[in-house]
Each structure stands twice: as structure tokens, then as C-alpha cells.
C-alpha positions as CSV (number, residue, x, y, z in Angstrom):
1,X,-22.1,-2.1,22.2
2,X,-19.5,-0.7,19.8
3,X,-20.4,0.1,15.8
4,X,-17.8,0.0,13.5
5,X,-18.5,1.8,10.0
6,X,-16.3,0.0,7.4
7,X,-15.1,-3.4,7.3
8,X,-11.5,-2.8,5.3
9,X,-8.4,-3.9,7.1
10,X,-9.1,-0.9,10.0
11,X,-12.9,-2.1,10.8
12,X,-12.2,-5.6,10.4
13,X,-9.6,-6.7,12.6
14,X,-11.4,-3.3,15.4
15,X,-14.3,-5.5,14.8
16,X,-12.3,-8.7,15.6
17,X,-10.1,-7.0,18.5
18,X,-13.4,-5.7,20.1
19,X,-15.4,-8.8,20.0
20,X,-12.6,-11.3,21.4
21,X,-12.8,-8.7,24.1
22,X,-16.5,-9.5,25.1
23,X,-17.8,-6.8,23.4
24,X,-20.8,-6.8,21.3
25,X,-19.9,-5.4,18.1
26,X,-21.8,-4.3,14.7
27,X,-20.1,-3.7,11.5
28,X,-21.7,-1.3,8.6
29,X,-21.0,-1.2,5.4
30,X,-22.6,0.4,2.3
31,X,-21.1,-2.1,-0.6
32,X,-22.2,-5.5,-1.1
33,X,-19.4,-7.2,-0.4
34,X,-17.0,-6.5,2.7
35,X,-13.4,-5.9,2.8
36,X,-13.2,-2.3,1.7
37,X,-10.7,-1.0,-0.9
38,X,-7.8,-3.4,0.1
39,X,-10.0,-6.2,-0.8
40,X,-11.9,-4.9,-3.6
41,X,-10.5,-2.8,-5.1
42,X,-6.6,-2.3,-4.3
43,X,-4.2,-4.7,-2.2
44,X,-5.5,-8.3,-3.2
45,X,-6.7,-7.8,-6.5
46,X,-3.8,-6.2,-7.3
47,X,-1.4,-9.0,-5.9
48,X,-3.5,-11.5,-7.7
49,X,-2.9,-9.7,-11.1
50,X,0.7,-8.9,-10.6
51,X,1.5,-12.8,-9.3
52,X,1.6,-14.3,-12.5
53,X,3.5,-11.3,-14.3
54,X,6.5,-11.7,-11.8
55,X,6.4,-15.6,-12.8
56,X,6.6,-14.0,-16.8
57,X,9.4,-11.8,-15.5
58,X,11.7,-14.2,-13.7
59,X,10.9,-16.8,-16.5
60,X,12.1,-14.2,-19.1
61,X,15.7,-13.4,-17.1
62,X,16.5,-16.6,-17.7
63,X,14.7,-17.5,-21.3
64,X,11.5,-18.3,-21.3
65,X,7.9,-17.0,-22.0
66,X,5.2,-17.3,-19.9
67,X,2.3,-15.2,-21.6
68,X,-1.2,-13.8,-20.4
69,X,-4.2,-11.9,-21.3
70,X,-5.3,-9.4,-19.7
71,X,-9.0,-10.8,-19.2
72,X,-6.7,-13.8,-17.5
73,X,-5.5,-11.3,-15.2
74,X,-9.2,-9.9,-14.2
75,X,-10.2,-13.2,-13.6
76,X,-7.5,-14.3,-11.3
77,X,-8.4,-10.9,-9.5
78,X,-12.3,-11.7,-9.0
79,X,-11.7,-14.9,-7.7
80,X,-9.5,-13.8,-4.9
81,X,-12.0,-11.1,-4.3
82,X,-14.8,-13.1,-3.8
83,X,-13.0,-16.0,-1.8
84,X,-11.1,-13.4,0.9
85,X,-14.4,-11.2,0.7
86,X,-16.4,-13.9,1.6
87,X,-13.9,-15.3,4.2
88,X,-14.1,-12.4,6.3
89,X,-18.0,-12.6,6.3
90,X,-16.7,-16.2,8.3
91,X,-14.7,-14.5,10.3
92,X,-17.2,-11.8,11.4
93,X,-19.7,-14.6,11.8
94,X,-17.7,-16.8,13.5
95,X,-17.0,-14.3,16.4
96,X,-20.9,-13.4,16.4
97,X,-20.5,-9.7,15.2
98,X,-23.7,-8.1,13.4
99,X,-23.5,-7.0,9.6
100,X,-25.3,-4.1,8.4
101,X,-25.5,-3.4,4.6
102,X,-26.3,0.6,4.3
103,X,-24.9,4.2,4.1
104,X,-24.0,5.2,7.6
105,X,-24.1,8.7,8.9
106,X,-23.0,10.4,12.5
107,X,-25.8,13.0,13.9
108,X,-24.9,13.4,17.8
109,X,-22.2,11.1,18.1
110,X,-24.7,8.4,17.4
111,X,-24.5,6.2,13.9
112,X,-27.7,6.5,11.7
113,X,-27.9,3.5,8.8
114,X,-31.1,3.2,6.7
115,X,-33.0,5.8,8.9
116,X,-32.2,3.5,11.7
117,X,-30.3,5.0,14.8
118,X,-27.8,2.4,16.2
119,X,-28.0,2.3,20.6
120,X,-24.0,2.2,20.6
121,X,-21.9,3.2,23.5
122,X,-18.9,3.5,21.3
123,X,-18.3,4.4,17.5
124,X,-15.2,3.8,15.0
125,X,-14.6,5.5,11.8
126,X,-12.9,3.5,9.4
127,X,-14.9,4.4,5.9
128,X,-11.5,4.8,4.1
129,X,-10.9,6.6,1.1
130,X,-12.7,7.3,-2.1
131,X,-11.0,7.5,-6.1
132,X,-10.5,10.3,-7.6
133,X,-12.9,11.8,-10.2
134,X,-12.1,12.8,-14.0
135,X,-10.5,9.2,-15.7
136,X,-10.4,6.0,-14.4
137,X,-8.3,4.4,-11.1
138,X,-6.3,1.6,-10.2
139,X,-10.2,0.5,-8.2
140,X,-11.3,0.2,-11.7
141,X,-8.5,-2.4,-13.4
142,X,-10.0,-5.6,-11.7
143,X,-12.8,-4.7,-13.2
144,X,-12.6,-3.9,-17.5
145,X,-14.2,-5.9,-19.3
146,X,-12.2,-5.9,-22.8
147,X,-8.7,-5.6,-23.4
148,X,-6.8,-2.9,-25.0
149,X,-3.4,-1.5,-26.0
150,X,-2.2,1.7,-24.7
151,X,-2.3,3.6,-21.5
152,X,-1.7,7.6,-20.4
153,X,-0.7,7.3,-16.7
154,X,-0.9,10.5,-14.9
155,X,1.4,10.6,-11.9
156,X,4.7,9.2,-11.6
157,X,4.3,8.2,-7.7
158,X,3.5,4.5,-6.1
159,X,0.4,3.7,-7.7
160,X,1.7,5.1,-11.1
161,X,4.5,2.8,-10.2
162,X,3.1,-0.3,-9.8
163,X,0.2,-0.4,-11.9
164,X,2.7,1.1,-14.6
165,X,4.5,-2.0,-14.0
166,X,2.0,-4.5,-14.3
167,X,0.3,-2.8,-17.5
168,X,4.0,-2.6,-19.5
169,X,5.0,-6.0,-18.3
170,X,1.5,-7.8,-19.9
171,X,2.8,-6.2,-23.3
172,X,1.0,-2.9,-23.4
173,X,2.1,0.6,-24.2
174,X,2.7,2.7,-21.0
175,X,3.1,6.3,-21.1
176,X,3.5,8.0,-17.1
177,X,3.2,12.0,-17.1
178,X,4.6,13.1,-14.5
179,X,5.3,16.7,-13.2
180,X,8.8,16.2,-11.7
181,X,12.3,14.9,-13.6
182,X,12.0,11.6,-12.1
183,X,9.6,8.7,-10.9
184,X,8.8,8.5,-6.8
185,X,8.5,12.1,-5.6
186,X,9.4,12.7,-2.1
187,X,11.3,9.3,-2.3
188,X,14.6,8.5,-1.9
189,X,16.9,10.6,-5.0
190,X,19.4,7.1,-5.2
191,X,15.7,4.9,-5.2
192,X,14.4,7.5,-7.8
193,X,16.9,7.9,-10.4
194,X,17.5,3.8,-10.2
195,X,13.5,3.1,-10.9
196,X,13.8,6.0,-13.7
197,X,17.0,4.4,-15.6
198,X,14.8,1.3,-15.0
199,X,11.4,2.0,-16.6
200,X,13.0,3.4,-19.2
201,X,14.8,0.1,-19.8
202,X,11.3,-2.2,-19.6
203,X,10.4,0.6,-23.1
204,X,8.2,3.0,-21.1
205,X,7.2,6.0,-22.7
206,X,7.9,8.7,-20.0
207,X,6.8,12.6,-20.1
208,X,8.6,14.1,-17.4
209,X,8.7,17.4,-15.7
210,X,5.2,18.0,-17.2
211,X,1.8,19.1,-15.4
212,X,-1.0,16.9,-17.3
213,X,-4.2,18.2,-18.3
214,X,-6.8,15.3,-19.2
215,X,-9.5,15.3,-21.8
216,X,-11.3,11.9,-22.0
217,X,-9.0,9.6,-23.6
218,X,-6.5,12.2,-23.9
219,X,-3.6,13.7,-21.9
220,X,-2.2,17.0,-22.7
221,X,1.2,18.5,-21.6
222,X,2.4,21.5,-20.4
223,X,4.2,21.7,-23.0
224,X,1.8,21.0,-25.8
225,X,2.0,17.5,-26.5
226,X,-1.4,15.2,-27.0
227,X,-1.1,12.0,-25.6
228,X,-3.9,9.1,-26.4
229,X,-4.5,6.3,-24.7
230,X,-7.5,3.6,-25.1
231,X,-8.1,5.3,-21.2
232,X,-6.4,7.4,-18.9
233,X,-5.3,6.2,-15.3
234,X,-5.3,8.9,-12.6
235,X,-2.8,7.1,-9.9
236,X,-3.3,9.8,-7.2
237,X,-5.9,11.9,-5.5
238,X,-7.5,9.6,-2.9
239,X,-9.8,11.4,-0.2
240,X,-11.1,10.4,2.8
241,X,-14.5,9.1,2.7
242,X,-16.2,11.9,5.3
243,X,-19.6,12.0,3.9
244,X,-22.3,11.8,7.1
245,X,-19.3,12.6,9.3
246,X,-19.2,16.4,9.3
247,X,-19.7,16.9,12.6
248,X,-16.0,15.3,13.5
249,X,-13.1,17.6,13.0
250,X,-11.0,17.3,9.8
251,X,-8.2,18.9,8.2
252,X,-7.2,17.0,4.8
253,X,-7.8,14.0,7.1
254,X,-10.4,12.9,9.9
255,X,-8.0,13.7,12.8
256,X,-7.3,12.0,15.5
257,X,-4.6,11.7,18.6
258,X,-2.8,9.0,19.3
259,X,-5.1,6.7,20.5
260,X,-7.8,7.2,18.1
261,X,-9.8,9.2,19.3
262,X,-11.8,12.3,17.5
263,X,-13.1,15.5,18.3
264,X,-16.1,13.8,19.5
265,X,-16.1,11.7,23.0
266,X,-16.4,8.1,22.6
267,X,-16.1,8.0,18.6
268,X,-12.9,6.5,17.2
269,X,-11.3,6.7,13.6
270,X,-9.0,4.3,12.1
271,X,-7.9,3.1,8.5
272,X,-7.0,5.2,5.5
273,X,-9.4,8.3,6.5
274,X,-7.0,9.4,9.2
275,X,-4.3,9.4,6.7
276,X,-2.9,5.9,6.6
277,X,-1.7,4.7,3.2
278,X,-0.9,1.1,3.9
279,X,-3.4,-2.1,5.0
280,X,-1.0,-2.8,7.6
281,X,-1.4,1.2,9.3
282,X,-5.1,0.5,8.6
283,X,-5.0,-2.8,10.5
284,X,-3.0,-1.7,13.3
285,X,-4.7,1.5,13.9
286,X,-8.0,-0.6,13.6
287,X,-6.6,-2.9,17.0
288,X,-5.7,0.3,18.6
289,X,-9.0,1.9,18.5
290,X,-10.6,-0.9,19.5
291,X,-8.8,-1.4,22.1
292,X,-9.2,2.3,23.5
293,X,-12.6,1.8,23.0
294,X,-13.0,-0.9,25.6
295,X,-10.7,1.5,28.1
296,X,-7.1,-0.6,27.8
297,X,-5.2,3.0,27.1
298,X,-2.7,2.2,24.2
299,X,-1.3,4.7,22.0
300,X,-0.5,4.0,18.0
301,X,2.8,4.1,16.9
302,X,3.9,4.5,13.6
303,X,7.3,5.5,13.7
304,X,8.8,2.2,11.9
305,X,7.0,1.0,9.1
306,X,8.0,-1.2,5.8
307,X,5.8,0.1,2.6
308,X,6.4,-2.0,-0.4
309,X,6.2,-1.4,-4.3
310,X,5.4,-4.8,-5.8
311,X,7.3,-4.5,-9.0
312,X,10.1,-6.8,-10.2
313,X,12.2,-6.7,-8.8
314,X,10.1,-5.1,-5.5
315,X,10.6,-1.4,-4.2
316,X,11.1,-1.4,-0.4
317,X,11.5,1.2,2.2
318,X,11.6,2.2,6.0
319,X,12.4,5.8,8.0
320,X,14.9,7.9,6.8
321,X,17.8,7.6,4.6
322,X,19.7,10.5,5.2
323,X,23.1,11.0,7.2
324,X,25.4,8.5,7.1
325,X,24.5,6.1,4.7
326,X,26.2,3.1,3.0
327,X,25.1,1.4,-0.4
328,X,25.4,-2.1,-2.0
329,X,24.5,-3.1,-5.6
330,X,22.6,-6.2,-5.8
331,X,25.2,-7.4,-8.8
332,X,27.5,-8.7,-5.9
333,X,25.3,-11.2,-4.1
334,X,26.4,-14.6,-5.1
335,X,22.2,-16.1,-5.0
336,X,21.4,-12.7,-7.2
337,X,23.9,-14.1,-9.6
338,X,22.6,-17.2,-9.7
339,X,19.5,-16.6,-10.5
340,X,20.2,-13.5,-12.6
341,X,18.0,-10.8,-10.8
342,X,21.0,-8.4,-10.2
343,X,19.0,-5.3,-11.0
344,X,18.9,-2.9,-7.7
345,X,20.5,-1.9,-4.8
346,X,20.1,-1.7,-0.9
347,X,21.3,1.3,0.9
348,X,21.1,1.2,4.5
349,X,22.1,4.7,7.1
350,X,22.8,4.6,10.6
351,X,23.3,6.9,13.5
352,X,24.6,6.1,16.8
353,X,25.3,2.8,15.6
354,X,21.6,1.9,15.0
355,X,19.6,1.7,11.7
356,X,17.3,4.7,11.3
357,X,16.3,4.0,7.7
358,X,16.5,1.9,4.3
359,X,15.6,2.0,1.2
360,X,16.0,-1.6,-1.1
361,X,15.1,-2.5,-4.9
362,X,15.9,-6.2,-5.3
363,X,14.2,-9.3,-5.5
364,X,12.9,-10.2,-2.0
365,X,13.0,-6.7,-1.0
366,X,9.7,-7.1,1.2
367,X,11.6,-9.6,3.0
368,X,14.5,-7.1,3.7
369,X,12.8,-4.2,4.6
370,X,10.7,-6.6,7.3
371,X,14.4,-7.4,8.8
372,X,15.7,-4.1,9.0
373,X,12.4,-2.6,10.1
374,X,12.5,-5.4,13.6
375,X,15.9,-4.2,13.9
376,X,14.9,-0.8,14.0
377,X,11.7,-1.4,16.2
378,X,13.6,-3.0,18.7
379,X,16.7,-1.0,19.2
380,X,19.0,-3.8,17.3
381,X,22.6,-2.5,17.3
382,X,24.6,-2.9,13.9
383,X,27.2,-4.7,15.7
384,X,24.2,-7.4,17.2
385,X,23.1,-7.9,12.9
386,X,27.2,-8.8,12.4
387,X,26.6,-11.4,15.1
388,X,23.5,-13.0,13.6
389,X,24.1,-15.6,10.6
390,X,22.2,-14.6,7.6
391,X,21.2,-17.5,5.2
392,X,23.9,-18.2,2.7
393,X,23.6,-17.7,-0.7
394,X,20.1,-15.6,0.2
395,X,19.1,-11.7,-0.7
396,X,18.7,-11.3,3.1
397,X,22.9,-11.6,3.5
398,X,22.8,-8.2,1.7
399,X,21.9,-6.6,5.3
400,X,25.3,-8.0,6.9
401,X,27.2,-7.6,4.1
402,X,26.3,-4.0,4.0
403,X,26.6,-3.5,7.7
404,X,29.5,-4.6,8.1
405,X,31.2,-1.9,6.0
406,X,29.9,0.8,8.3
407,X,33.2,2.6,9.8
408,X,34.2,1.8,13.3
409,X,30.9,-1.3,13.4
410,X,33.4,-3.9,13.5
């Protein structure tokens, strides 16, 4: 028997991986509903409320208004809650894997849920991560039940980002504090000066190279100035979810090696608590445990892997982009013409003839980065993308058009 504690993307498809294995499997979680934060809380509610404001967006490049409340926006979120929440109770069901509804703890490598000690041979962590304390978080934006007007973000970073988008595009007033001169720390400078020069565009109110000190409703700077807000979004400061799991080691993280294993023998971690920060690490850190935990000895890999903004137009990026690197504005691709979403770029650097990184702000970007990133997993030579034929007029035919102005590629 193997228990699983957490049913976001990591437990839920360790659950799945486990079962179709012949394993019997049991699932706990503490909240009501399953699906973790992605569900919830983050990844699908947040699709489901930024959908209709890229429909407003591309509507408005060429003329028209598409308008929404925000309450319009929370609804749209719930419903795709409830209906992929209660799809993977299905899915659990289907593949005769136990649900238990409780707060799990580990005492001698054994799980404990409701007082009840759990007669598993195998364990896997995958409790995720927890908000941050001190204002509100993007977990709480599905969830408001009134609208309102004007919003202090504090932190400049992805979720700043994205949720900054989404609030400023529905019509309200933004405000992102941010400690550094420009949006995206630790991203790339080319991707972080563009997104800057483009905030400030959409009529974002930014406070840069400022620490933030909040006080309810209220943000003040570093250097003085009071900035109110009907709330205050905190858009960084996630933890792992460790509580009942003292006994495994943990630096900021639960650690683990790379096939998911703890300090402890037979328990497993997956999902955001070791330090993922995507649904799709979660997901495919989730198989690998699983599959470790049965005895087929894989290892995770995460050395290529496409993270996405979902602004308008999307933020996309993969390994490194340093070394010899070659750029391409988005203003000379005949289909971005055409349908007037020529804002962004896609830069692209190689070494030894193969792509080691990209970074990509342009309609479709998602789609890009995915390309690039199977080139990269797979060893694809630059001179092998010349030889494919990219869709014409598409986004994608940025790749070989950029390639193919690498020195010596052709």
C-alpha cells in the first residue's frame, strides 16, 4: 500500500502512476475539495479569469470592446474549480484509489490522519506550499466577493506579473512596488526592460527600486511614500507546507535526491514542497516518485523546462540565455502584422550549434517555448530546425527565421 498526502498535480497523477501499476493507493487531503493550489487556488482559476481578458485585449488591438466585471471573472473561476475538482474525484475513483479528508502527520515514517495510523509500506509528500501571511494572495482573488478599484502589488516578479496584468487589463488601478529598477528579477535583462517599457504603456503605476512596508490597506516606501489600495496583494513568499513532517530533513525545502526520495527510507516527496514552481515539475516529479516507490529506479530531470507568464501577449522561457545569442522583434512576422499583435521579441542563444536557452514575449509564446524546449531535450541541431518547414504566416516561423541568422548555421 502506498499513501499519498496531497492530491495537487504531484499527488494526483503519483496517485494515478501508482495505481495503474497494481498498487493499492490512498490519497489524503485536509481541504474539502481536491486538486491542491493549482486547482483551487492558482493555475486554473487563474486561466479561467485571465481567458476572457485576452479575448478584451486582442478585441481592442483591432477596435473593439469586449467588457467584464470583476464578479464575472470570479464566477468563471468557481465553475472551473468545481468541475476539474470534481473530475479528478472521477479519476481517483475510477482507478479504485481511497480518499481521506483530514490533517496528515509523519511520526516514524508512518502517516497519522484523524488519530488514525495508515498500515503503508510506502509514503509521498506532496502537501505543497502555503500563502504568505500579512495581506492578501493571488489564492485569495477567485474568491472576493465585491468589486473594487485600486490595487498596491508588492513584488514585481511572476505572480506580480500576471496578476498585475489581469487586474490593470479589467480597468483597475495597479500600482507594483517593487525593490529592483525593473520588473522579473533574476530574469532575462532584454525580457525585463521589454515587460517594464510595457506595463508602463498598459498605465501602470510602478514604484521601483523600493523595499515595501505594508500596513493594512496601505503600502509604504522606502522612500516615504503612502500608497492605498482597496487591498494589498503580496505576490511572493510561498513556503512549503512541512507541518507534521518535521522528522524529514529540510533546508528552505523538503529535500530530496533525484529520485524522490527523503531522509527517511521508503518516504517520497514530490510537488511544490521540494521546490518546484510549476504544475508541470509538480506533475512530473509526482510520476517519478511513484514510480521509485514501486522499485522501477528513474531519476527526475529537470534540466529543460518551458515556464510561462500568461499575459498578452504571453512571457515564455527555457535554460539560459547567455553566450551567443541572437534576437528577433515580433514587428517583422508577416501573421503578427496581420493580426496587429507585434509587441515582443524572441531571442534565442546557442552553443555548439544547439539551443541552450530562450526567452520569447509574443502572442503564442507558450507554443514557442514548447518547440524550442523538444529541440533542446532531444539534442535537435540548429541546422536540423532550418530543415523543418514551419507553418507559414504562423508565430512558430519566428524560430527558423531567427535560427537561421546564427553565423556559420547555414
Amino acid at each position: 500500500m502506498i499513501t499519498i498526502v496531497g492530491s495537487g498535480p504531484a499527488g494526483f497523477y503519483a496517485a494515478l502512476t501508482a495505481a495503474s501499476l497494481g498498487e493499492k493507493v490512498t490519497v489524503v487531503e485536509e481541504r474539502d475539495k481536491l486538486g491542491g493550489t493549482c486547482v483551487l487556488f492558482g493555475c486554473i482559476p487563474s486561466k479561467a479569469m485571465l481567458h476572457p481578458m485576452a479575448l478584451a485585449y486582442s478585441l481592442g488591438r483591432i477596435g473593439k470592446t469586449l467588457n467584464f466585471s470583476y464578479l464575472e471573472l470570479t464566477k468563471l473561476a468557481k465553475d472551473a474549480i468545481n468541475r476539474i475538482s470534481k473530475g479528478i474525484e472521477y479519476a481517483l475513483e475510477s482507478h479504485d484509489i481511497d480518499v481521506m479528508h483530514g490533517k496528515a502527520s509523519l511520526k516514524g515514517g508512518k502517516i497519522e490522519v484523524n488519530g488514525q495510523t495508515l498500515n503503508s509500506e510506502k509514503v509521498i509528500i506532496a502537501t505543497g506550499t502555503i500563502k504568505p501571511s500579512g495581506a492578501l494572495a493571488s489564492d485569495d482573488l477567485p474568491y472576493l466577493d465585491k468589486d473594487f478599484n485600486r490595487v498596491v502589488i508588492v513584488g514585481g516578479g511572476v505572480g506580480g506579473v500576471e496578476y498585475g496584468w489581469l487586474l490593470r487589463m479589467i480597468g483597475k488601478e495597479v500600482h507594483i512596488v517593487e525593490r529592483e529598477d525593473l520588473l522579473l528579477p533574476k530574469h532575462d535583462p532584454d525580457l525585463r526592460k521589454s515587460i517594464t517599457n510595457y506595463f508602463s504603456k498598459l498605465g501602470f503605476k510602478l514604484h521601483m527600486g523600493v523595499e515595501a512596508k505594508i500596513e493594512g490597506n496601505e503600502v509604504i516606501t522606502s522612500k516615504g511614500e503612502k500608497i492605498e489600495g482597496d487591498f494589498v496583494l503580496l505576490s511572493f513568499g510561498r513556503k512549503p507546507n512541512l507541518e507534521g513532517f518535521e522528522e524529514l530533513r529540510s533546508d528552505k525545502w523538503l529535500l530530496v535526491n533525484e529520485y524522490m526520495e527523503t531522509s527517511l527510507k521508503n518516504v517520497y516527496a514530490a510537488g511544490d514542497v521540494t521546490g518546484s514552481f510549476t504544475a508541470h515539475e509538480a506533475i512530473h516529479k509526482g510520476v517519478t516518485a511513484a514510480l521509485n516507490s514501486v522499485g522501477k529506479r528513474k531519476a527526475y530531470d529537470g534540466s529543460v523546462v518551458p515556464k510561462v507568464i500568461y499575459t498578452m501577449p504571453q512571457i515564455a522561457y527555457i535554460g539560459k540565455t547567455t553566450g551567443n545569442c541572437k534576437k528577433i522583434d515580433m514587428v517583422t512576422l508577416p501573421r503578427a502584422i496581420a493580426e496587429k499583435e507585434t509587441e515582443g521579441f524572441l531571442k534565442i542563444c546557442e552553443e555548439g550549434g544547439k539551443i541552450i536557452g530562450a526567452v520569447v514575449l509574443s502572442e503564442r509564446a507558450e507554443e514557442i517555448i514548447t518547440i524550442i524546449g523538444i529541440a533542446m531535450k532531444f539534442g535537435i541541431s540548429i541546422s536540423s530546425l532550418l530543415d523543418f518547414q514551419f507553418p507559414h504566416p504562423s508565430y512558430l516561423e519566428s524560430i527558423w527565421e531567427l535560427v537561421r541568422t546564427f553565423d556559420g548555421i547555414m
